[in-house]
C-alpha positions in Angstrom: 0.0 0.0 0.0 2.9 2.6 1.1 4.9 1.8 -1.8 2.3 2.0 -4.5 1.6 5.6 -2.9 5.0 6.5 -2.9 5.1 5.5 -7.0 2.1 7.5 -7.2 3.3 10.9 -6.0 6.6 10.5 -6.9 6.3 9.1 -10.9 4.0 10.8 -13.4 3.7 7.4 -16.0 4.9 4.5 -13.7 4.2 2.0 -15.8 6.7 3.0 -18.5 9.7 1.8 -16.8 12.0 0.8 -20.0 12.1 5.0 -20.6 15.3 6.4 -19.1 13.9 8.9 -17.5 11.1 6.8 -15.8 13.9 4.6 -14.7 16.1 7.5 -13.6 12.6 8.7 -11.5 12.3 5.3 -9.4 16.1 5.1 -8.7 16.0 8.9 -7.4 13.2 7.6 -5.3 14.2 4.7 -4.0 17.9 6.6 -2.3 15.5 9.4 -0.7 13.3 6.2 1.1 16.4 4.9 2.2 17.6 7.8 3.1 15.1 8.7 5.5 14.0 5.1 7.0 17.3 4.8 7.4 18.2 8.1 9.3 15.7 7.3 11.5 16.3 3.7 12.5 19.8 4.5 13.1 18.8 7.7 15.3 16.5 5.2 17.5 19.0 2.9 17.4 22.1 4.5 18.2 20.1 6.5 21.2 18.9 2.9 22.8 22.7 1.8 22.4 24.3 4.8 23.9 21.9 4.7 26.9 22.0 0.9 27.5 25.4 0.3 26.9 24.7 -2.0 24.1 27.6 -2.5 21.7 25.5 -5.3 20.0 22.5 -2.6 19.3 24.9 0.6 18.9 26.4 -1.9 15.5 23.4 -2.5 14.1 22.7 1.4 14.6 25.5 1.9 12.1 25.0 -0.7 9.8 21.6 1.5 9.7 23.8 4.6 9.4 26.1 2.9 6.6 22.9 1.8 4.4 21.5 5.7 4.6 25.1 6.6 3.2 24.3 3.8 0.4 20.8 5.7 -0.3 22.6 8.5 -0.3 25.5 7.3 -3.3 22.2 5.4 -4.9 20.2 8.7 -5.6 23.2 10.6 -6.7 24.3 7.7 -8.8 21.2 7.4 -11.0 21.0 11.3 -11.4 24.3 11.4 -12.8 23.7 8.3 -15.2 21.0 10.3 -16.3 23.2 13.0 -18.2 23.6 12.0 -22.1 26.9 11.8 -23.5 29.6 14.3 -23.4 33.0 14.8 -25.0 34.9 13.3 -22.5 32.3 10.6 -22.0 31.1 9.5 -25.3 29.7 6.4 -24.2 27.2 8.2 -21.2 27.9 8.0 -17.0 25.7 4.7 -17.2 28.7 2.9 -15.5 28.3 5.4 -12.6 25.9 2.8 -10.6 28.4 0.4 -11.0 30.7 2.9 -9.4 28.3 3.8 -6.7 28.1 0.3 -5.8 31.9 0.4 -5.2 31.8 3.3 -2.9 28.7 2.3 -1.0 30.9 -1.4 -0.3 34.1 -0.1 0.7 32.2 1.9 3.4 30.0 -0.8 4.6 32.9 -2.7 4.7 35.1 -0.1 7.1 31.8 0.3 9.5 31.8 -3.4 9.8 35.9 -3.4 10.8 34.9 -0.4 13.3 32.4 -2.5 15.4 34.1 -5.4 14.7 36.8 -4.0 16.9 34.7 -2.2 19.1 33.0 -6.0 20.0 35.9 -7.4 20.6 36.9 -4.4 23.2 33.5 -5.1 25.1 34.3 -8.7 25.4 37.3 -8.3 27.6 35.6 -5.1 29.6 33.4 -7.1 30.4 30.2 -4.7 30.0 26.7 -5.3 30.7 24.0 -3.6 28.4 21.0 -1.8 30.5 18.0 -2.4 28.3 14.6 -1.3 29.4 11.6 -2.9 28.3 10.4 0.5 26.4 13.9 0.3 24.4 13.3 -3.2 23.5 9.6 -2.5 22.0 11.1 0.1 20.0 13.8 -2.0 19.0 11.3 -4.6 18.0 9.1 -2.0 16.1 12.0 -0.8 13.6 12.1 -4.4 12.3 9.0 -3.6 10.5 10.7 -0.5 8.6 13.4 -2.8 7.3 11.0 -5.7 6.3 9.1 -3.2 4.6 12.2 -1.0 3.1 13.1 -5.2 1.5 9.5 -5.2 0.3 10.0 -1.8 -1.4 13.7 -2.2 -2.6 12.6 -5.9 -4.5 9.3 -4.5 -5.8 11.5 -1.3 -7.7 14.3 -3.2 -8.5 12.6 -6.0 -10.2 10.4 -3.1 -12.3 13.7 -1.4 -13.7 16.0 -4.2 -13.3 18.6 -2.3 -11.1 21.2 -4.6 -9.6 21.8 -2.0 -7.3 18.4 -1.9 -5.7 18.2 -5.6 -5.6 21.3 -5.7 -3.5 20.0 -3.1 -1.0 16.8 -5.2 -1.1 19.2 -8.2 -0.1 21.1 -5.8 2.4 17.7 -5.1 4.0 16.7 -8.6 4.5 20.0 -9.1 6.2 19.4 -6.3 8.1 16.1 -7.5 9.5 18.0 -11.0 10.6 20.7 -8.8 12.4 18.8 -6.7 14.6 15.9 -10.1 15.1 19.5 -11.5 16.8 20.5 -8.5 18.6 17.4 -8.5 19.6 17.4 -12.2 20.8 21.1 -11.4 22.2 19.8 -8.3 24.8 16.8 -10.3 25.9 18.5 -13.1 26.7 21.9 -11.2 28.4 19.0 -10.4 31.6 19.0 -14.5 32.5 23.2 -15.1 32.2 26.2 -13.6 33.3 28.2 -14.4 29.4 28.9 -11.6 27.2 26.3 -12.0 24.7 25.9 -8.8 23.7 29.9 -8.5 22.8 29.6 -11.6 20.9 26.3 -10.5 19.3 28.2 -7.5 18.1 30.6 -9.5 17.0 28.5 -11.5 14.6 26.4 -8.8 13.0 29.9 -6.7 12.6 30.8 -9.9 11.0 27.7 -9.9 8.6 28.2 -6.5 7.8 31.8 -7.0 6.2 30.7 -10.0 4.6 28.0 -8.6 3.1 29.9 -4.9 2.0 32.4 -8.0 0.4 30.1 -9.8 -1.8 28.6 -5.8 -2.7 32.0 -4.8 -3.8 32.6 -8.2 -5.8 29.1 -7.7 -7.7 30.0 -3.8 -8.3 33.4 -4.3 -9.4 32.6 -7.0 -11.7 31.0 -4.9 -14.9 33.5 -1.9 -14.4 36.3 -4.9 -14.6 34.2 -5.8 -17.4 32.4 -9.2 -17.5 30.8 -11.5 -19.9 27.4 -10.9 -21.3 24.5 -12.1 -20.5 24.2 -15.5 -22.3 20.7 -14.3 -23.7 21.9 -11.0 -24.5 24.7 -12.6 -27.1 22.2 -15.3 -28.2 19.3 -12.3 -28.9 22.4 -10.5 -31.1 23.6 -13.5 -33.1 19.6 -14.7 -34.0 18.8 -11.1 -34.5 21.4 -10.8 -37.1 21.2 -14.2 -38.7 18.1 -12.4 -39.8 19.1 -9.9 -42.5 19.7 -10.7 -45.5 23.1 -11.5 -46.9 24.8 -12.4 -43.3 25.2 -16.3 -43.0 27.1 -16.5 -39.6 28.3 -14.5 -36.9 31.2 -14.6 -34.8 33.8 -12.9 -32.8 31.4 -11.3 -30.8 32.3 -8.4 -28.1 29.8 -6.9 -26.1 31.1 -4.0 -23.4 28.1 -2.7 -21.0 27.6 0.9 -19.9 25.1 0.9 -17.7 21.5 -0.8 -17.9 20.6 -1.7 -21.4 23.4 0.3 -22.9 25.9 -1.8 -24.9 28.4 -1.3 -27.1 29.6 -4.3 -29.8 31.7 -5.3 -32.2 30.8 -9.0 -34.5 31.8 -10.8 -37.5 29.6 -11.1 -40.3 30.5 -14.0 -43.1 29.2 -12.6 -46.5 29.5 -14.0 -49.7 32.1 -13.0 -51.6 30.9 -12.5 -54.5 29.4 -9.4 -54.3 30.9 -5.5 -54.7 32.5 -3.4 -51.7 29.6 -1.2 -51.5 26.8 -4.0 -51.5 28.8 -5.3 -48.3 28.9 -2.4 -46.6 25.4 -1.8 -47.4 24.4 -5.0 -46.5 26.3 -4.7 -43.2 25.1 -1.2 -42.0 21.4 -2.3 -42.7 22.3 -5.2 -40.4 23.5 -2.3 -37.7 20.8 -0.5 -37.9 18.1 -3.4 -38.0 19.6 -4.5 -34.2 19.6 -0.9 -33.1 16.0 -0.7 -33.8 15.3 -4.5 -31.8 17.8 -4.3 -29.1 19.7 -1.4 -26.6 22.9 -2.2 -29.0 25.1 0.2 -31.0 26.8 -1.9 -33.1 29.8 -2.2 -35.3 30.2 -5.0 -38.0 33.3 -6.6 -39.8 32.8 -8.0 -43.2 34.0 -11.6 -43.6 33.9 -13.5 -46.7 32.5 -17.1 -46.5 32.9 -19.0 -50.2 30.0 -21.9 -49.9 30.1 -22.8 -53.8 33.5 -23.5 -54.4 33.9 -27.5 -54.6 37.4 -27.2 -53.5 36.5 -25.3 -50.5 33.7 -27.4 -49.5 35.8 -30.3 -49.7 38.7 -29.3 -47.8 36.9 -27.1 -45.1 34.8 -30.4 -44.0 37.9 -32.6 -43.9 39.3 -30.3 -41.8 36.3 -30.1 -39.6 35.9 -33.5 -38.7 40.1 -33.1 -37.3 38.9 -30.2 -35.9 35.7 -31.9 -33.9 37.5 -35.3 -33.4 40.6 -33.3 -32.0 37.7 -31.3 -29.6 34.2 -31.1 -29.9 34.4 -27.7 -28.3 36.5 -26.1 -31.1 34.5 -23.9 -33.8 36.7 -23.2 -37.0 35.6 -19.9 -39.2 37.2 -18.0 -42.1 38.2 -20.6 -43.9 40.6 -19.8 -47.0 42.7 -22.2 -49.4 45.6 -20.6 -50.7 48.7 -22.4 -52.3 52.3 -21.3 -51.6 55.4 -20.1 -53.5 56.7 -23.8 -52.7 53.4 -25.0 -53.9 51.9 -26.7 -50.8 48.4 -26.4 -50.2 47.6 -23.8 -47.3 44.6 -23.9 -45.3 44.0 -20.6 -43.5 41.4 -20.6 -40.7 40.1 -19.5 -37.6 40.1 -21.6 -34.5 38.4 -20.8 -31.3 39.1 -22.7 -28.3 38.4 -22.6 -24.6 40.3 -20.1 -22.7 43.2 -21.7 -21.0 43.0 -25.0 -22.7 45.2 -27.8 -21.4 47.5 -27.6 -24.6 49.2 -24.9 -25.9 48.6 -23.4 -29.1 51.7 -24.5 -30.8 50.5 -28.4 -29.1 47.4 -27.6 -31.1 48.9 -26.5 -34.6 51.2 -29.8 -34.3 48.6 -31.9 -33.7 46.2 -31.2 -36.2 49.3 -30.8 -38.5 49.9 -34.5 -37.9 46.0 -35.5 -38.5 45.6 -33.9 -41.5 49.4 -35.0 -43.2 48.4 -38.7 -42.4 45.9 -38.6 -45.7 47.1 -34.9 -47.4 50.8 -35.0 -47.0 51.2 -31.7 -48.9 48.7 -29.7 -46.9 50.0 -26.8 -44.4 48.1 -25.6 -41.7 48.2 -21.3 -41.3 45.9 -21.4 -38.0 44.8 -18.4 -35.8 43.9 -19.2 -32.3 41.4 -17.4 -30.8 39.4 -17.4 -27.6 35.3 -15.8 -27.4 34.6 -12.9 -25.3 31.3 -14.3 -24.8 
């Protein structure tokens, strides 16, 4: 009910969430909820630690404190990805939530070190928490914001697909299970004499550097650059296999720039036959044919594919059946037949393999050298090795 309001009188046309600035909208609102739930637990919190001596409570009021910083980096983030592209960044500030992300971990992480410390001091002093009754209802109540700031965070980031606000969703869960234990932890420190509450500390500090870790692993992943989505690059090669004139693609690079903004690069095979200009024709009406499908700007590289020549046919499938005995992994491409000054029979292709495959590449060239020798003697191999980026 709250968070349908808050969409209400925050976002003019909710429902169109694939426009940027729709997106943009949600993001913007999401930080300034967090912000303020946020704010506010840790304000309750930190007061009820302070005064009852809590080092277990007085954690979780800065793990409270380090998510509003998060909201905080989250709003700015997807107000700056907003701006278009500039001249020094002419592929947009999309990447700036991946950046965000980076920040927001590294300070989660340091809070967690902090308290970590400051639980392991309250273990040797010894300290008992004071608790009232009053300060544990409260206590109680605030799990109610953070169950329904997870609520909130899952519902917006499954609507605009933000990694960012599912792993603040996934930080509020966590959240909720910390202060259910601290909660567990002061309650049960009236019956015993043992330093629950250092220990409870302790273990949420614990949880909190954990989780800024696995943040800053997810964050730093697309600015190190990973691979595409699998149906990302599959949606590419079938969307292309469509135009006319394009009989295979390969080679294919994708680099992300924020959310649905991709930059790539692919090999088209052609057929040779035809002029310069119907080639490049044919590949920029391929361009723009997956620029209108899909959020791609992309760049292709003509590659001629002969599929009539006898001679080609014949010697490209021999040496396909080496190449798929050898490995049924390896995919040969750009396969040419050209015959050297001393007359030998060269067979130029393309080989992809896995990356780091237990033989080296000069282990490869002798090998299928020596399979296809044993029945074409006069046949020399002119192989490139190459590895997918997908």
């Amino acid at each position: 009910m709250l968070t349908e309001l808050l969409i209400k009188l925050n976002i003019r046309t909710p429902e169109q969430v694939q426009r940027p600035a729709v997106r943009i909208r949600y993001g913007i609102l999401a930080g300034i909820t967090g912000i303020v739930v946020n704010v506010l637990l840790f304000a309750i919190k930190f007061t009820i630690g302070i005064l009852g001596n809590s080092v277990a409570i007085a954690s979780d009021a800065a793990n409270n404190l380090a998510d509003a910083a998060s909201s905080v980096v989250t709003a700015v983030s997807f107000k700056i990805a907003a701006h278009p592209a500039d001249k020094d960044h002419p592929f947009g500030h999309g990447r700036i939530e991946y950046v965000a992300g980076v920040v927001v971990s590294v300070f989660i992480i340091v809070i967690g070190f902090a308290f970590l410390r400051e639980s392991i001091a309250t273990f040797f002093s010894k300290k008992s928490p004071e608790i009232t009754n009053i300060a544990l209802g409260i206590l109680a109540a605030s799990l109610l914001f953070k169950l329904w700031l997870f609520v909130f965070y899952r519902k917006i980031g499954r609507l605009i697909d933000s990694d960012v606000l599912k792993a603040a969703a996934f930080d509020s869960l966590s959240d909720t299970l910390c202060t259910t234990a601290v909660l567990l932890a002061t309650f049960a420190g009236r019956f015993t004499t043992l330093p629950v509450d250092a220990v409870t500390g302790t273990l949420v500090a614990a949880l909190v550097i954990t989780g800024g870790i696995k943040l800053l692993k997810e964050t730093t992943n697309p600015l190190l650059g990973e691979r595409p989505a699998p149906e990302v690059v599959e949606e590419l090669r079938a969307c292309l296999l469509q135009c006319k004139g394009i009989k295979g693609v390969h080679d294919i690079i994708i680099h992300n720039y924020g959310h649905n903004q991709y930059f790539a690069t692919a090999h088209a095979e052609v057929d040779p036959d035809g002029t310069l200009y119907s080639a490049h024709d044919m590949l920029e009406a391929a361009e723009i044919h997956v620029a209108r499908r899909m959020p791609i700007r992309l760049l292709l590289h003509c590659d001629p594919s002969n599929t009539s020549d006898p001679e080609v046919i014949k010697w490209r499938g021999r040496m396909e059946e080496i190449v798929t005995a050898c490995d049924c992994q390896f995919k040969l491409y750009d396969f040419r037949l050209k015959t050297s000054d001393s007359g030998k029979l060269q067979l130029h292709f393309h080989l992809l393999i896995p990356r780091n495959y237990a033989l080296t590449q000069d282990e490869l060239h002798a090998r299928l050298t020596t399979d296809i020798n044993r029945t074409a003697p006069n046949v020399e191999l002119i192989i490139e090795f190459i590895n997918s980026f997908v």
